[in-house]
C-alpha positions in Angstrom: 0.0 0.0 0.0 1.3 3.7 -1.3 2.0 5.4 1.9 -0.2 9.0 1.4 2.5 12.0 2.8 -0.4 14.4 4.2 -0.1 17.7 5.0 0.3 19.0 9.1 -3.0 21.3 10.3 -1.4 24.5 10.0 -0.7 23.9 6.4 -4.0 22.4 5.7 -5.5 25.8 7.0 -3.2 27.5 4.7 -4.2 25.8 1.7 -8.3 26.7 2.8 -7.9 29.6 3.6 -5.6 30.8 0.7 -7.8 29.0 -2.1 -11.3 30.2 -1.1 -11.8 32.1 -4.6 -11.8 28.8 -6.1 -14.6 27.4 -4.6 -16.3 30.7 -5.4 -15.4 30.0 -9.3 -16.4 26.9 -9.0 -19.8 28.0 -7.7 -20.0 30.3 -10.6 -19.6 27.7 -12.9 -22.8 25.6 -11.6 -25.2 28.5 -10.2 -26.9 29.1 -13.7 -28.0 26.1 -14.4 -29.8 25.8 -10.6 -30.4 29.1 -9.8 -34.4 28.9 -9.8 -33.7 26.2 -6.8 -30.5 26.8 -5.3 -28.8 30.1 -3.6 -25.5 31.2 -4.5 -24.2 30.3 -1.2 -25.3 27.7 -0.6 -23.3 26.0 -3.6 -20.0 27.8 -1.3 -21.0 25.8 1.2 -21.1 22.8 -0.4 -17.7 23.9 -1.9 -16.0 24.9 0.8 -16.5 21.1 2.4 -14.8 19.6 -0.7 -12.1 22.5 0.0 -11.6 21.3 3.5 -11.4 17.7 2.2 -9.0 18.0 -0.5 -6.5 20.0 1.8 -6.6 16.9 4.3 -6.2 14.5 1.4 -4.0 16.3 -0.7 -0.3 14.5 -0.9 2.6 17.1 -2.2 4.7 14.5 -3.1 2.6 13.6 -5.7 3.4 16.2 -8.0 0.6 18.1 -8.2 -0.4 21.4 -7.8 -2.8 21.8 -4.7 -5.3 24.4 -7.0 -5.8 21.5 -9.4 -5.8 18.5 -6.9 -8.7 20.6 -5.4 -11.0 21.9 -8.2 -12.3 18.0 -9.0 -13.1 17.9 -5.4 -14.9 21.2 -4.6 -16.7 20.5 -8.1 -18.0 17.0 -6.9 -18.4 18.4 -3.8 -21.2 20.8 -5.0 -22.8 18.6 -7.1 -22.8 15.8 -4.7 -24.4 18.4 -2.4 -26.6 18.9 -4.7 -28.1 15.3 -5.5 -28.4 14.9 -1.8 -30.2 17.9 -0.5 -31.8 19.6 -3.5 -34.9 18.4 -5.6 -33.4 19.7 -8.9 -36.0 19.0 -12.0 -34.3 15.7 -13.7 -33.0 17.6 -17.2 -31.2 20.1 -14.6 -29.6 16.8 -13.0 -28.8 15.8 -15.9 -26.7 19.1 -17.4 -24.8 19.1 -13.8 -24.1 14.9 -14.7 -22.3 15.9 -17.4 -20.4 18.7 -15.6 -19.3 16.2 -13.1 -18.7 13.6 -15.6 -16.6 16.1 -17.6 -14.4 17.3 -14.5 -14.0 13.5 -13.4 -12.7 12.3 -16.7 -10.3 15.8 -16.8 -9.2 14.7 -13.0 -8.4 11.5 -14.3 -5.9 12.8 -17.2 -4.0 15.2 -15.0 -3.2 12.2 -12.2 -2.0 10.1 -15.4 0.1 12.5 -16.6 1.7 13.4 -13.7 1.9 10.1 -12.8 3.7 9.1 -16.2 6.4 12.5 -15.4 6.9 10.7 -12.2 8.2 7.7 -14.1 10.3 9.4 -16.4 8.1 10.1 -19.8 9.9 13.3 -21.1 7.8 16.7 -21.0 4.9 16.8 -23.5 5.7 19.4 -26.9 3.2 22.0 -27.8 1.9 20.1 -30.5 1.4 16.8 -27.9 -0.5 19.5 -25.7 -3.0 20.5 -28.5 -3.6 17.2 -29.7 -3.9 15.9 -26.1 -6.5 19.0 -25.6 -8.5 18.5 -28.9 -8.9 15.0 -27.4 -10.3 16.0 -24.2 -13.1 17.7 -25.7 -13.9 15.7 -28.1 -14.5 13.5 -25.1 -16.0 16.5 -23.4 -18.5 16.3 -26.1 -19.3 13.0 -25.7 -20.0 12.9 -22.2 -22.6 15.7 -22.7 -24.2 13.8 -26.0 -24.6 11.1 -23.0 -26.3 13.3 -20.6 -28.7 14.3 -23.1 -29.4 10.7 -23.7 -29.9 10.0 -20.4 -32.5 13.1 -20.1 -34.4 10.9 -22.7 -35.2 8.3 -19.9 -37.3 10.9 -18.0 -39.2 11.8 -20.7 -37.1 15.4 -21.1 -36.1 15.1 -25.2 -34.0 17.7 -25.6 -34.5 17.4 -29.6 -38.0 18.3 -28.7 -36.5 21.8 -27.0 -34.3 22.5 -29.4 -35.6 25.6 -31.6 -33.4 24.0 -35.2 -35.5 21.6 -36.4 -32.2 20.9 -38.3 -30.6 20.6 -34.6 -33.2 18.0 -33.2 -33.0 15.6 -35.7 -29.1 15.5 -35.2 -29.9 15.2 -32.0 -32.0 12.2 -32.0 -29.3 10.9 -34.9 -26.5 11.3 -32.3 -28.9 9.2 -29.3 -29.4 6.9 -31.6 -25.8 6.2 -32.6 -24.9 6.6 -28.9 -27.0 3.6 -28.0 -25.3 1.6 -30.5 -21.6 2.1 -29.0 -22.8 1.9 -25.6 -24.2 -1.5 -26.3 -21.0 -2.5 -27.8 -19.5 -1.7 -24.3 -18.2 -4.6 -22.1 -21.1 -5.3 -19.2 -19.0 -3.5 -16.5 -18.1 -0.6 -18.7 -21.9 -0.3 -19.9 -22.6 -0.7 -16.2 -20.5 2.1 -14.9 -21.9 4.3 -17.5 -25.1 3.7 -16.7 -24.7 4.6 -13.1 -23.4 7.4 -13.7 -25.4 9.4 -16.5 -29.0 8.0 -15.9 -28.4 7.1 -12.1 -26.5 10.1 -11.4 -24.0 8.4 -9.1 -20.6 8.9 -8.8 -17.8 7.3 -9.6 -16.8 6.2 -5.9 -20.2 4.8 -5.4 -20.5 3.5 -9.0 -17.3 1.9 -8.4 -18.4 0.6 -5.0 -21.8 -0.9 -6.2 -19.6 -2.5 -8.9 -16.8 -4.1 -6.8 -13.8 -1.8 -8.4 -12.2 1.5 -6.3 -12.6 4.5 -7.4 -8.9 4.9 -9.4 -10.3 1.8 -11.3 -13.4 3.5 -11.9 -12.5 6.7 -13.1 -9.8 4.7 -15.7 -13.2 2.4 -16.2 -15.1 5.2 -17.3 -12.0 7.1 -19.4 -11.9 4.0 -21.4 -15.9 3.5 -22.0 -15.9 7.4 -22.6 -13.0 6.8 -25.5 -14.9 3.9 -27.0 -18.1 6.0 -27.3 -16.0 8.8 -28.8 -14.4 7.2 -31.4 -17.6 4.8 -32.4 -19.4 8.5 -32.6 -16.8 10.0 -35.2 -17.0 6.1 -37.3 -20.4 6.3 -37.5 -20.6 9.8 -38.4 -17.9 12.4 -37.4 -17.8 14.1 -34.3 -20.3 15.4 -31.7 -21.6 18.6 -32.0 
């Protein structure tokens, strides 16, 4: 077992105290899409327990920087908060899904690459940056396509909303199409998906109800979200 170097109490306060705009941008971020059912505040509050929690996980030998080890936790923080004491209309649940899906999936890439510095790799070029970046949204993309999928379960069909009538039926094209790779899935990659867009779990519980930690979930749900992306552009270029 990898023995985790925390940080002593007066640093841990340092790290709060000195990062509390960050929760506030991350609040920013989410208020919105909730603000007909949430106050602004009380997203901070949700965000400034995942801020307390990441300063007493967070590990400096690691390599990472404390702001970025954080954001992924004050962001699932608030929407965590936000399953669990807030009655948010489904197709609201389902945008903030997405968001967290999104920021999980990013979290994941930043441990693996500083994880693959640590053993050596040699410093990415600019031109490994901005493919590596046109790949994350492209999966960026993907995820949301999902969460509009899952909005379908409901009964929310956001082709329906759309005003394009040119728009809707490349939405309901794309669901389609998305159903297709997600069947292709293996059963515990198709499973982990589906706990997290339509059940709106997270990965830790996801992972838990699924027998796997949470590392092996979020490089579960990296994987199934790179399948999906690359069945989406084969069977008809990439998401909108």
């Amino acid at each position: 077992m990898r023995y985790v170097r925390s940080v002593d109490t007066a640093e841990r306060a340092r790290l709060v105290e000195g990062h509390l705009e960050l929760v506030r941008r991350a609040a920013k971020m989410i208020y919105p899409r909730v603000k007909a059912h949430v106050e602004f505040e009380e997203l901070v509050a949700l965000g400034n327990a995942g801020l307390a929690e990441a300063a007493a996980r967070f590990d400096p030998s690691r390599g990472a920087a404390f702001s970025t080890f954080a954001w992924y936790r004050v962001q699932g923080s608030i929407v965590d908060g936000l399953r669990k004491a807030s009655n948010l209309p489904r197709h609201v649940w389902a945008q903030i899904v997405a968001l967290r899906a999104a920021s999980e999936y990013l979290e994941h890439q930043a441990e693996r690459d500083v994880g693959a510095t640590q053993r050596g790799a040699p410093a990415q070029t600019t031109a490994d940056a901005l493919a590596a970046t046109k790949q994350a949204l492209s999966a960026i993309k993907t995820m949301y396509v999902t969460s509009l999928e899952a909005m379908r379960a409901v009964g929310f069909d956001p082709a329906d909303a759309s005003a394009n009538p040119a728009e809707g039926i490349e939405l309901r094209s794309l669901g389609a199409r998305l159903q297709r790779a997600i069947a292709a899935l293996s059963d515990k990659e198709r499973a982990l998906v589906t706990k997290h867009y339509w059940e709106g779990k997270n990965l830790l519980e996801a992972g838990a109800e699924l027998g796997i930690s949470k590392s092996w979930a979020s490089r579960m749900h990296a994987q199934a979200v790179e399948k999906l992306r690359t069945a989406l552009q084969a069977e008809g270029g990439e998401p909108p």
